[in-house]
C-alpha distance (Angstrom), angle and dihedral (degrees) to the residues before:
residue distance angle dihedral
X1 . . .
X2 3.51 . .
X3 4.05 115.8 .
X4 4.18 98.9 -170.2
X5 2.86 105.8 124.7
X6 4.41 88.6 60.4
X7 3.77 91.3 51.8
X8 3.09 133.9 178.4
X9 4.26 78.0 11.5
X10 3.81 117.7 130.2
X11 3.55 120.6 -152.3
X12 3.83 132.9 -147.4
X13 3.86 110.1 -122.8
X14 3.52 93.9 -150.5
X15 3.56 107.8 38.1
X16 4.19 96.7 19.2
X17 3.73 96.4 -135.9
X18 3.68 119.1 141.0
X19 4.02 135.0 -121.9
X20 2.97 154.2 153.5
X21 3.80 121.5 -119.0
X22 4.39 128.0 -136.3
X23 4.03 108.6 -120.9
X24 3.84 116.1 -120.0
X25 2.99 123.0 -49.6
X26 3.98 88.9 54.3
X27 3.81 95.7 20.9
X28 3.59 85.8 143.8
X29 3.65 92.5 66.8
X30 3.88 127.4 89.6
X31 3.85 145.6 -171.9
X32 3.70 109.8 -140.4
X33 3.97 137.5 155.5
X34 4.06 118.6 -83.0
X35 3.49 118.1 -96.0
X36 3.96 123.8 -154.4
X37 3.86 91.2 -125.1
X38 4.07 81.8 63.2
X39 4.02 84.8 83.9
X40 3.71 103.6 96.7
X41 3.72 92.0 48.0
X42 3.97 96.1 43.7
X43 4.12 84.8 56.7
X44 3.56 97.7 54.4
X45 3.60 93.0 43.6
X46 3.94 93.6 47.6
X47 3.60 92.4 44.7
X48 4.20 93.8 49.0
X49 4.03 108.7 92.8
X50 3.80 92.6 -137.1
X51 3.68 77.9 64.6
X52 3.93 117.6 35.0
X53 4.32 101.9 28.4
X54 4.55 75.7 73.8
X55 3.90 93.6 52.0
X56 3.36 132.7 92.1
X57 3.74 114.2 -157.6
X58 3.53 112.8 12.3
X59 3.43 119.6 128.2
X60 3.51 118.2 -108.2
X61 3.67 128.5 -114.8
X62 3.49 85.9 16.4
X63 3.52 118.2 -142.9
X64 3.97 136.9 -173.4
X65 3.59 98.4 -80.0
X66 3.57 93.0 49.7
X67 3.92 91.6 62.0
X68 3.42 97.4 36.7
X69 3.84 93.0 50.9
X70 3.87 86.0 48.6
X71 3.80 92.8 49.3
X72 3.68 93.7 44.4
X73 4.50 84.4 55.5
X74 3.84 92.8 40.3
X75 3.79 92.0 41.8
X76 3.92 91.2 54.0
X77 3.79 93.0 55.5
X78 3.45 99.6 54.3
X79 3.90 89.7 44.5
X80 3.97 85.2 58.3
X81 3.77 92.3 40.9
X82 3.85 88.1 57.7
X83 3.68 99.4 37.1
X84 3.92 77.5 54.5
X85 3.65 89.4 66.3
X86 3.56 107.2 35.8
X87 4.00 83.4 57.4
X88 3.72 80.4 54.6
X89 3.80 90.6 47.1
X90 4.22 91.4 60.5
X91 3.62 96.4 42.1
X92 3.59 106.3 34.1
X93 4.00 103.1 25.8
X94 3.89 97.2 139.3
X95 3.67 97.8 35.5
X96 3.79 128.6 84.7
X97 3.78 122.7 -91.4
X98 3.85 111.6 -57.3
X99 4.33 110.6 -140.0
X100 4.01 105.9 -98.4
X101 3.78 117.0 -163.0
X102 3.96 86.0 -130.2
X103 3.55 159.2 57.2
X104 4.46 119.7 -129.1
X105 3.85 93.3 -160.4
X106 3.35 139.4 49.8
X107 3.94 118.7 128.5
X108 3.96 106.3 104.5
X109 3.70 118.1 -133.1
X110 3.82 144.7 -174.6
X111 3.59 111.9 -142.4
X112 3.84 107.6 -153.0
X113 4.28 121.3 -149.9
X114 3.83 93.0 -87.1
X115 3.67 94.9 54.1
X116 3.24 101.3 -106.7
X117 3.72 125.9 122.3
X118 3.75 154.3 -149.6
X119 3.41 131.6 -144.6
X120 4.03 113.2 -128.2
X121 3.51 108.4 174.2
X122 3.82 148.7 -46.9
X123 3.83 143.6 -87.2
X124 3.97 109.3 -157.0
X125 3.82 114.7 -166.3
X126 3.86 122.7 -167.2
X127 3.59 145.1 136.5
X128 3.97 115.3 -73.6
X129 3.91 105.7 -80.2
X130 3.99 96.9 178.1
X131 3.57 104.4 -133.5
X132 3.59 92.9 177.2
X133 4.01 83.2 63.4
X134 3.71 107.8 89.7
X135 3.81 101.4 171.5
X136 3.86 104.1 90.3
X137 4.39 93.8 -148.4
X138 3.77 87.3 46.8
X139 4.16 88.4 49.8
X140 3.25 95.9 46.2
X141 3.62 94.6 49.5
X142 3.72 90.2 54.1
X143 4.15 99.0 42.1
X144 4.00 89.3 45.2
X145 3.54 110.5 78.0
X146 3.55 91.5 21.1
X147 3.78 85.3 61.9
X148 4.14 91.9 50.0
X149 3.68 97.7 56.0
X150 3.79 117.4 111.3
X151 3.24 126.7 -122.4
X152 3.70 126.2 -70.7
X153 4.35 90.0 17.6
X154 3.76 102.2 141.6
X155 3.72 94.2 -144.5
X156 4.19 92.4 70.2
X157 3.97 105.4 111.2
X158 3.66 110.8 -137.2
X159 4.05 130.4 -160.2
X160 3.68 136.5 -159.2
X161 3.86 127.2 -139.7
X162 3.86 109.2 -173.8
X163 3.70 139.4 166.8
X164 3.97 132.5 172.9
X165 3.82 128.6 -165.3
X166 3.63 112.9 -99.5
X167 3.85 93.5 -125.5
X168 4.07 83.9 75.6
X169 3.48 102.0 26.1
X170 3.76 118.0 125.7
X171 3.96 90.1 34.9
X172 3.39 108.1 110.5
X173 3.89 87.9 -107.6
X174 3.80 96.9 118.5
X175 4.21 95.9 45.5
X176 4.22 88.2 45.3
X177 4.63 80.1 48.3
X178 3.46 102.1 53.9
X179 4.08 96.2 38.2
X180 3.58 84.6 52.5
X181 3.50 102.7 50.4
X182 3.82 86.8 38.7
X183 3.82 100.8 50.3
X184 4.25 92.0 37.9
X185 3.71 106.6 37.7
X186 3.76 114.9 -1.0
X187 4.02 99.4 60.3
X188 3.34 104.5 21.4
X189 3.61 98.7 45.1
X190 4.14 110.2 23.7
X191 3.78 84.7 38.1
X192 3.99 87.7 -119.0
X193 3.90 111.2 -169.4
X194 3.68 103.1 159.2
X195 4.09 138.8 25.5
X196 3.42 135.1 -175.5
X197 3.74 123.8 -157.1
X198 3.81 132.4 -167.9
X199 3.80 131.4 -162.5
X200 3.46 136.3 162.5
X201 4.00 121.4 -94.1
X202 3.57 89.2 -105.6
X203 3.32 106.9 50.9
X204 3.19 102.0 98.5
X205 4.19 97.7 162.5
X206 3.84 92.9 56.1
X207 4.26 90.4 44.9
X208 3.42 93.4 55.8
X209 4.24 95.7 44.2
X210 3.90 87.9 61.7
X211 3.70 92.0 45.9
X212 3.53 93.8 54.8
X213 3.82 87.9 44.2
X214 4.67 79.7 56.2
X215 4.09 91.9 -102.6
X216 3.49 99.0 153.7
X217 3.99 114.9 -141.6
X218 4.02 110.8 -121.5
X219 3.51 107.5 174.9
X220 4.19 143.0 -35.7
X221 3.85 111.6 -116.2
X222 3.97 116.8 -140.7
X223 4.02 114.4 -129.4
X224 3.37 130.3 -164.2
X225 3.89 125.5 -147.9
X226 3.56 89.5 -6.2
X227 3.82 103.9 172.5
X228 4.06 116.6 173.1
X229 3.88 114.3 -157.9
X230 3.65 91.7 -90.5
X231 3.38 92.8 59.0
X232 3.64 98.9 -109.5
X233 4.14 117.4 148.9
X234 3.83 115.2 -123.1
X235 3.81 117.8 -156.3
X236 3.63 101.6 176.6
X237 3.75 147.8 -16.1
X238 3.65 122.5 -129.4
X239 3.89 107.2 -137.4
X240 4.24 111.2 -155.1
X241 3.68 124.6 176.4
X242 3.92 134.0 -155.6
X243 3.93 114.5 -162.7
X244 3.83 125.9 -173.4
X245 3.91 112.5 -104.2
């Protein structure tokens, strides 16, 4: 049976859910979809510092209802994403990919020698919600239209929200993420042209993955009382951009 309309997708042969796999030198890592036995391991990540003082809305402690509320939302997306395609599938089996409006993986994994795995962070991919925007009119008249375009229009701004556990941060593992999911599903697929990514002024990790991924910075927005959950002070959010050549 023909499966293109889920390229470049992978699929488990023994429990048939798709991914997308790192190339070498972090082959062993994959991008999958979130499973509701991830909840132990998304509460000690959310509630480690090297994780949560770099977030911006988490709640904070964060408890078992909080992840499995947030696996239950995540979870639903990717179901739709992949329903998406397998609509795709029946109509279009013989044709080339159709443009979706979204991606069906996105929690990063290590897979160990036994095949088992562990989850190590996440990639979130959405349209541009300006969180450096504080003035509600002025958001909304930003997120609006970008909201109403169809699938596949160049001119919708995308953001990323990632985090990565601090057992493998500084690895490379969240640069070699992101280019994959950009260069496999997000621009050949969704049609993605342009991305805007935020993070705070003194993250200097997280700046320097999306400049070696050719985000280009723009400019570092001052915030007042800026207070995450956690209790952490922002004073400003670096804004960069990556646009299509």
């Amino acid at each position: 049976m023909s499966r293109s309309q889920f390229h470049p997708l992978q699929f488990n042969e023994r429990t048939g859910e798709p991914f997308l796999r790192l190339p070498s030198p972090h082959d062993n890592i994959i991008i999958t979809t979130p499973r509701m036995s991830d909840a132990p391991t998304v509460i000690a990540n959310m509630n480690n510092p090297a994780v949560y003082k770099w977030l911006d809305g988490p709640p904070f402690p964060y408890h078992a209802e909080h992840a499995d509320s947030w696996l239950e939302s995540v979870k639903k997306d990717t179901d739709v994403a992949f329903e998406e395609l397998e609509r795709a599938q029946t109509e279009h089996p013989n044709e080339p990919p159709v443009a979706v409006d979204s991606c069906p993986v996105r929690i990063i994994r290590e897979v160990h020698e036994d095949g088992t795995d562990v989850l190590l962070g996440d990639v979130m991919f959405v349209r541009e919600r300006w969180p450096d925007v504080l003035d509600k009119e002025a958001k909304d008249a930003l997120a609006k239209p970008n909201s109403e375009r169809p699938a596949g229009d160049p001119e919708i701004i995308w953001c990323i929200g990632d985090y990565i556990a601090p057992s493998h941060q500084g690895k490379g593992i969240m640069t070699a993420a992101i280019k994959t999911l950009m260069n496999e599903w997000w621009i050949p697929r969704m049609g993605v042209r342009q991305i805007r990514a935020e993070t705070f002024d003194d993250n200097v990790g997280s700046r320097r993955v999306f400049e070696k991924l050719g985000f280009v910075y723009e400019k570092t927005v001052p915030l007042e009382n800026k207070f995450l959950n956690s209790g952490r002070k922002i004073s400003g959010m670096d804004i960069l951009w990556w646009r299509a050549e």
